[in-house]
N, CA, C and O atoms as a GROMACS GRO file, in nm:
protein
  336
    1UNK      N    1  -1.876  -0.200  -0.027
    1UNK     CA    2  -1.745  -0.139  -0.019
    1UNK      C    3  -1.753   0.011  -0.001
    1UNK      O    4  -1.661   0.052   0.070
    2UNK      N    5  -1.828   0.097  -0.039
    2UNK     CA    6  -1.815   0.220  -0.048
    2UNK      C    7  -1.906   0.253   0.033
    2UNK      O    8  -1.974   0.344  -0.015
    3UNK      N    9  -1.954   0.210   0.175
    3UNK     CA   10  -2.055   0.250   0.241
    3UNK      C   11  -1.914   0.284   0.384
    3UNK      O   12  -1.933   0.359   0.480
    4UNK      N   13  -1.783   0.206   0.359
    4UNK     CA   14  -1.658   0.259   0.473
    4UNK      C   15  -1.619   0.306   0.391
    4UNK      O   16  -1.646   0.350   0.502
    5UNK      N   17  -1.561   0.372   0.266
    5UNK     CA   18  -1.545   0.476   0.217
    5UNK      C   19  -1.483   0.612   0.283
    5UNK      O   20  -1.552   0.677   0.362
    6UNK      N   21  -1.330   0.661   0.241
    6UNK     CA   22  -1.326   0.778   0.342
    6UNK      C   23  -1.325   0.788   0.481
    6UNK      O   24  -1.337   0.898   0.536
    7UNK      N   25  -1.312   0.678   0.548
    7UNK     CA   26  -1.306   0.676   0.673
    7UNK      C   27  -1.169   0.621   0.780
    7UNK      O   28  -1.157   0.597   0.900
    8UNK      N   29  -1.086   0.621   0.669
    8UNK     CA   30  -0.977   0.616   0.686
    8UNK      C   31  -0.903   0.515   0.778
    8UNK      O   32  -0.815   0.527   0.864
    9UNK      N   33  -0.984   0.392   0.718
    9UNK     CA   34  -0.970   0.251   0.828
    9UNK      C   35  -0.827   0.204   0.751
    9UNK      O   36  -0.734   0.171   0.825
   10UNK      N   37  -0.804   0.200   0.601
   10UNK     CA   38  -0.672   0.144   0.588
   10UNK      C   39  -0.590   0.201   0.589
   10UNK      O   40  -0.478   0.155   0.570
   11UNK      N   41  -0.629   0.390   0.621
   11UNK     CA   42  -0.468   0.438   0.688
   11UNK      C   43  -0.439   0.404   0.787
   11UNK      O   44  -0.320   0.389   0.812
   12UNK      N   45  -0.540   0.374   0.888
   12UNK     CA   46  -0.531   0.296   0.985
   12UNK      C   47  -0.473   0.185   0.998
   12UNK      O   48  -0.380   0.173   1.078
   13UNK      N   49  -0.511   0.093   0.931
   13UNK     CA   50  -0.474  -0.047   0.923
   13UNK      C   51  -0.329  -0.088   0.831
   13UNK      O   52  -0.276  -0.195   0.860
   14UNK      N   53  -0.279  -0.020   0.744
   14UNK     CA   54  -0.174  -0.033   0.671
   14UNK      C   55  -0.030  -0.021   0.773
   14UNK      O   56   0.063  -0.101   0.764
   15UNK      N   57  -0.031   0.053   0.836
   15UNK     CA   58   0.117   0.041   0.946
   15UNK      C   59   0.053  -0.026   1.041
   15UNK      O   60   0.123  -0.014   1.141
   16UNK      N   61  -0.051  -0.097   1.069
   16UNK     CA   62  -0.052  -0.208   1.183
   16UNK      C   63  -0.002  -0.344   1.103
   16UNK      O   64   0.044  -0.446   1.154
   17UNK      N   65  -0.018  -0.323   0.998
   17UNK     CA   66   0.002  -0.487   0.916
   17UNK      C   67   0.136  -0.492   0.882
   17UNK      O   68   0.215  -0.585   0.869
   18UNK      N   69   0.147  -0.345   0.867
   18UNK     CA   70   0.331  -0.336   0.777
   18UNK      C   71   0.402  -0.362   0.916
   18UNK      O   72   0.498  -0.437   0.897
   19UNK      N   73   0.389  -0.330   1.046
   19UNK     CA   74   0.452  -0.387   1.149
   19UNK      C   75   0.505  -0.485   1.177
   19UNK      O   76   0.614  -0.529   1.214
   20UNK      N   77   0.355  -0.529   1.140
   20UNK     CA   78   0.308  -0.681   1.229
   20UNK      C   79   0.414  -0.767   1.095
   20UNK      O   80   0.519  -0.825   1.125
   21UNK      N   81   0.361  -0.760   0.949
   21UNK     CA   82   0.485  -0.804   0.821
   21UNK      C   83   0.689  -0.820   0.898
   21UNK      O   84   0.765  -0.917   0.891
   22UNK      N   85   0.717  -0.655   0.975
   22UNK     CA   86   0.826  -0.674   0.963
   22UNK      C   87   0.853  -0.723   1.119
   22UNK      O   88   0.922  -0.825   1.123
   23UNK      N   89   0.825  -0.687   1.206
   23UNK     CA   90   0.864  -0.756   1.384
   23UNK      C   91   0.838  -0.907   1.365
   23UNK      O   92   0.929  -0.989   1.363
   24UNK      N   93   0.687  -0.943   1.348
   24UNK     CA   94   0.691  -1.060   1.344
   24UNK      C   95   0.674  -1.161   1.258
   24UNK      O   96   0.679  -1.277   1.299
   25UNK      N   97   0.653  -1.133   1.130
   25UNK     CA   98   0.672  -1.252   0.967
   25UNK      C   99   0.800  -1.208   0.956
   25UNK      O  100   0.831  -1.243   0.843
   26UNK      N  101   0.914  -1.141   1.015
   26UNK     CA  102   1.054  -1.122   0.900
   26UNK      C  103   1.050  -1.046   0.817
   26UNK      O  104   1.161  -1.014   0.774
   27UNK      N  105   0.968  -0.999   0.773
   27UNK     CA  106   0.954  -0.992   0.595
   27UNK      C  107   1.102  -0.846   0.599
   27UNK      O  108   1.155  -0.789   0.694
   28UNK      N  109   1.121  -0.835   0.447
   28UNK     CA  110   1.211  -0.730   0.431
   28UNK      C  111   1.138  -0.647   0.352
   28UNK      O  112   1.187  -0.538   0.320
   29UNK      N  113   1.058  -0.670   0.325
   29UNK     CA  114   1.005  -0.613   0.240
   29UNK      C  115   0.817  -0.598   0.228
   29UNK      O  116   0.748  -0.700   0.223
   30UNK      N  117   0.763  -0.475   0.224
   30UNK     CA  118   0.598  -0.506   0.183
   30UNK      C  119   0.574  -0.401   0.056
   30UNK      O  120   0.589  -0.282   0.082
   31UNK      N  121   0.547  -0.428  -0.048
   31UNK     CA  122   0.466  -0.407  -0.136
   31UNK      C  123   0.293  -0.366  -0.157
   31UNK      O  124   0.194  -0.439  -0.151
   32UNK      N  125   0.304  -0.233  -0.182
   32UNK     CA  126   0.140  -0.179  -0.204
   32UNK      C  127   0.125  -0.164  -0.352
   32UNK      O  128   0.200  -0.079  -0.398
   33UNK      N  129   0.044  -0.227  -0.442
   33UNK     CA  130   0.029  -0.203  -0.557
   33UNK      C  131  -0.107  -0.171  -0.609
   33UNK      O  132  -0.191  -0.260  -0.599
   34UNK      N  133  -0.143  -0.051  -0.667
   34UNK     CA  134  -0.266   0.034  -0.686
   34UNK      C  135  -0.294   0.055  -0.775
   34UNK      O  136  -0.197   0.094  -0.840
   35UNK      N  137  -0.428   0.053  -0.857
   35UNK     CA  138  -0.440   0.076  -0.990
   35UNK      C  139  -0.440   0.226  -1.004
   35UNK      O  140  -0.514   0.300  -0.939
   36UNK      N  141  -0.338   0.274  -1.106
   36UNK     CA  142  -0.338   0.410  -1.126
   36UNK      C  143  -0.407   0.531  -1.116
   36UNK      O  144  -0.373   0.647  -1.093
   37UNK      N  145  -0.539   0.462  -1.144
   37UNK     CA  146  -0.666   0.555  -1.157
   37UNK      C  147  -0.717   0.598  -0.964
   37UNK      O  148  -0.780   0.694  -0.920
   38UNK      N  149  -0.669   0.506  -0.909
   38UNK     CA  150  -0.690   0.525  -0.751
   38UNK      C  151  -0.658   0.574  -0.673
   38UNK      O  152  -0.620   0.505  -0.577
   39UNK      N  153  -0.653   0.705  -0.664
   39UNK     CA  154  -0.589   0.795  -0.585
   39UNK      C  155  -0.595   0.791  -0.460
   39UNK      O  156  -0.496   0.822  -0.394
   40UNK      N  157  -0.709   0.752  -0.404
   40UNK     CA  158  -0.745   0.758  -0.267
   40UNK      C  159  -0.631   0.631  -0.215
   40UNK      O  160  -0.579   0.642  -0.104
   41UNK      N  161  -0.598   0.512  -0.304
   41UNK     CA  162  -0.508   0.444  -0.197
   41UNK      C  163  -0.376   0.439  -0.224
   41UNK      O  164  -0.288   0.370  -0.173
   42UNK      N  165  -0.373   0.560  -0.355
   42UNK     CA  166  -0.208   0.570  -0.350
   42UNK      C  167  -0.168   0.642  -0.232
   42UNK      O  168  -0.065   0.609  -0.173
   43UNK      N  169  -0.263   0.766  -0.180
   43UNK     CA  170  -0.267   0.845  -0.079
   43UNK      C  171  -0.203   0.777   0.061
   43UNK      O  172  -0.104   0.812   0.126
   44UNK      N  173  -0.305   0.657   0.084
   44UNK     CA  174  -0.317   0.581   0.156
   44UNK      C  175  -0.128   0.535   0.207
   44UNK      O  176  -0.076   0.552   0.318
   45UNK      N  177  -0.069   0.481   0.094
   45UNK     CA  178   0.047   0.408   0.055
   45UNK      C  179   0.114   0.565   0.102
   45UNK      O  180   0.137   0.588   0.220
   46UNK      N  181   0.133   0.642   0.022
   46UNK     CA  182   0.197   0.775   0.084
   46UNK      C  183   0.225   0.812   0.218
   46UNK      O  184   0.332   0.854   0.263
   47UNK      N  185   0.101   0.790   0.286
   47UNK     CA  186   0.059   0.835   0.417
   47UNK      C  187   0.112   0.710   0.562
   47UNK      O  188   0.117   0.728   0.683
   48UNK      N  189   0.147   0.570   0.464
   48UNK     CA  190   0.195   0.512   0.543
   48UNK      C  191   0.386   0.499   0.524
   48UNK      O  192   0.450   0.402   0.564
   49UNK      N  193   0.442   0.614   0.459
   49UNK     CA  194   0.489   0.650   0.404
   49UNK      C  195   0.643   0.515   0.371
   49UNK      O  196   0.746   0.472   0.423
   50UNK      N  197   0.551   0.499   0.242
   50UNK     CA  198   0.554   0.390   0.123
   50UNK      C  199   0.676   0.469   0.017
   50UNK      O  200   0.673   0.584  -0.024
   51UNK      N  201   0.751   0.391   0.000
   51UNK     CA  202   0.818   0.482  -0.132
   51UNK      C  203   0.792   0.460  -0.268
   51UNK      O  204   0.845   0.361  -0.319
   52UNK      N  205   0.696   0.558  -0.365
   52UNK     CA  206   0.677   0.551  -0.487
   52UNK      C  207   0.830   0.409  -0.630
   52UNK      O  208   0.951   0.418  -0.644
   53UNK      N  209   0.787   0.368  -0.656
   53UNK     CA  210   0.881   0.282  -0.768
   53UNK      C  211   0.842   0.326  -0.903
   53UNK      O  212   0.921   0.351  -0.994
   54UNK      N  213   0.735   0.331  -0.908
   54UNK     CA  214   0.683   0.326  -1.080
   54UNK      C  215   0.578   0.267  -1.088
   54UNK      O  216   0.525   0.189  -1.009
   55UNK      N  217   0.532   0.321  -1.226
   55UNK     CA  218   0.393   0.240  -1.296
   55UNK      C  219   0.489   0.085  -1.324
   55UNK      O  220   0.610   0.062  -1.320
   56UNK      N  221   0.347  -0.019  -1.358
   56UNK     CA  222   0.352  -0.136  -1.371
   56UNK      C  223   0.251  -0.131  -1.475
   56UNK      O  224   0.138  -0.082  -1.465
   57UNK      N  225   0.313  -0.198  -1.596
   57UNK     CA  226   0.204  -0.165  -1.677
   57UNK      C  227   0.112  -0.322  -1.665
   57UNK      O  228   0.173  -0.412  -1.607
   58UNK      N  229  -0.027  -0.357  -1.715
   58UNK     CA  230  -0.076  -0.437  -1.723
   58UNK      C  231  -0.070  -0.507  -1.616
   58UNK      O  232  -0.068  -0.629  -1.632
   59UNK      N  233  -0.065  -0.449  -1.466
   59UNK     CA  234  -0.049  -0.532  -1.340
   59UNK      C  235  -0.127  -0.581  -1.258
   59UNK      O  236  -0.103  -0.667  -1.173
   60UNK      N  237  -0.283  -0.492  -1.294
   60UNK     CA  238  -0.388  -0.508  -1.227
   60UNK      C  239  -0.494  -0.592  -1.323
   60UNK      O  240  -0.518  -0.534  -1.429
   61UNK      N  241  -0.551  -0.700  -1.307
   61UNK     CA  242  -0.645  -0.748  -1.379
   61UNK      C  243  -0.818  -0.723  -1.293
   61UNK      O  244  -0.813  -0.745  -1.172
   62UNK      N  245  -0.931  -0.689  -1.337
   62UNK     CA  246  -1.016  -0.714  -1.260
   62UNK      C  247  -1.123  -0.742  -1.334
   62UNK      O  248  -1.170  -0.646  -1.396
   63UNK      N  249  -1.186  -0.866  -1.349
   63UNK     CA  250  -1.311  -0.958  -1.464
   63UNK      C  251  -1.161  -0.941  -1.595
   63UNK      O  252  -1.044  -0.976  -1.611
   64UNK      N  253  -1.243  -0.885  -1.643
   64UNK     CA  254  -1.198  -0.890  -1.834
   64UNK      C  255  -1.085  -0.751  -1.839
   64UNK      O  256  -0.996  -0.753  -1.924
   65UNK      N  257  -1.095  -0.650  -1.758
   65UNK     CA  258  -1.021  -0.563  -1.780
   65UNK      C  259  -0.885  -0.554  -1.712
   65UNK      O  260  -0.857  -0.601  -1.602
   66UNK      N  261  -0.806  -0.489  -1.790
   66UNK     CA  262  -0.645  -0.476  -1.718
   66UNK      C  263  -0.566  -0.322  -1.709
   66UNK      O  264  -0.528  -0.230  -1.783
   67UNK      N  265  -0.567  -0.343  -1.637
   67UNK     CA  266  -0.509  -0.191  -1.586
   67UNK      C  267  -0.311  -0.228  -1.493
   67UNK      O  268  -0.251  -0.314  -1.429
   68UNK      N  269  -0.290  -0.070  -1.561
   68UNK     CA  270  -0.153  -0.024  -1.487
   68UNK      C  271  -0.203   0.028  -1.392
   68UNK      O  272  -0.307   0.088  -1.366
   69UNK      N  273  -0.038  -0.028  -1.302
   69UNK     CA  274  -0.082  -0.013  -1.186
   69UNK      C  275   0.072   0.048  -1.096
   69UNK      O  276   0.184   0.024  -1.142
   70UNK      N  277   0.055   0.119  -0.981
   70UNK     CA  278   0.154   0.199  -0.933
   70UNK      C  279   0.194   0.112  -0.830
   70UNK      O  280   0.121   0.045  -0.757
   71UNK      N  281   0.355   0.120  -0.830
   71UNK     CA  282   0.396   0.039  -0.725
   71UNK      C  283   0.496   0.115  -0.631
   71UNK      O  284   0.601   0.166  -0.667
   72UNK      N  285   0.436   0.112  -0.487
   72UNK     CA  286   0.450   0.167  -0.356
   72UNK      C  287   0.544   0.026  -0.275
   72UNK      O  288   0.493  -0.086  -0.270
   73UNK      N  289   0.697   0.059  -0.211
   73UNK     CA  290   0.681  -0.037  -0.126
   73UNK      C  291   0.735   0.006   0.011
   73UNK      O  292   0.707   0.125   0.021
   74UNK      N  293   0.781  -0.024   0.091
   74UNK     CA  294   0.833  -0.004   0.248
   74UNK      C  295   0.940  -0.096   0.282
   74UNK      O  296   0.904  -0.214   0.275
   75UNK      N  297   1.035  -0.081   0.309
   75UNK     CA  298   1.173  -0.180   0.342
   75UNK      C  299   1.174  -0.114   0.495
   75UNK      O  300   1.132   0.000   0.512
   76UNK      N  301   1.226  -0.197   0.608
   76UNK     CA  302   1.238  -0.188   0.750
   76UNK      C  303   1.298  -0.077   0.803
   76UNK      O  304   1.273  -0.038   0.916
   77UNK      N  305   1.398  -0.010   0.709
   77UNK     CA  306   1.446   0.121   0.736
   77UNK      C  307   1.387   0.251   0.674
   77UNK      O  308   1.452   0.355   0.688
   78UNK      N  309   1.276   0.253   0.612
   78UNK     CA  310   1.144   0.332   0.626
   78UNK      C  311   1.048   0.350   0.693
   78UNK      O  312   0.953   0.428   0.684
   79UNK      N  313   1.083   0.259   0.777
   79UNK     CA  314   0.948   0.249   0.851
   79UNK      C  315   0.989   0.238   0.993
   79UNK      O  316   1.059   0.149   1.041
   80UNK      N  317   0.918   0.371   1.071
   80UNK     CA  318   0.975   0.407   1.217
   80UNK      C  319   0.899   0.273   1.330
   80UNK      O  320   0.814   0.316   1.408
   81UNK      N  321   0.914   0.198   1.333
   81UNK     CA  322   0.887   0.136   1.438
   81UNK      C  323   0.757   0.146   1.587
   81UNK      O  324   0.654   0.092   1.628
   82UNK      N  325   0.871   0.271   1.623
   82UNK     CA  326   0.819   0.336   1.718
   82UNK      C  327   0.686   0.391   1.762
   82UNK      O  328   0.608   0.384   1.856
   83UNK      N  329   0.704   0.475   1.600
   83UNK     CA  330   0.629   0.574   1.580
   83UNK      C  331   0.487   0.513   1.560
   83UNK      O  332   0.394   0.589   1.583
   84UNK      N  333   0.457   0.388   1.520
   84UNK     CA  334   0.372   0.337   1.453
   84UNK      C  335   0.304   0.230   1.555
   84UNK      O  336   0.211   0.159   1.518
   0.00000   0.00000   0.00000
């Protein structure tokens, strides 16, 4: 995992999927949810410009540990189409 690191493939990839979510699945909605401590993909969520909601507490589980977690989402009228 950390050998693509910084290379900025899921700023990349986050408005191709959030697209692809609203033109062709329908969706109304996409949801990014990040464990707090992760800055690099709240960034990420920012940059695909995601609108902040709030911490989530106890939202992230990973093995034995549980972490809060920040929740980012995008509704169809955030998100320029065009532009993307």
């Amino acid at each position: 995992r950390t050998d693509r690191t910084g290379q900025g493939i899921a700023s990349r990839v986050v408005p191709l999927l959030t697209r692809y979510a609203f033109e062709h699945l329908g969706l109304k909605r996409v949801e990014i949810v990040v464990a707090v401590g992760n800055k690099a993909s709240q960034r990420v969520a920012q940059k695909a410009g995601a609108v902040r909601e709030g911490i989530l507490r106890n939202r992230v589980v990973i093995g034995e540990n549980v972490y809060d977690a920040v929740m980012h989402s995008l509704i169809p009228q955030d998100f320029d189409m065009e532009a993307r």
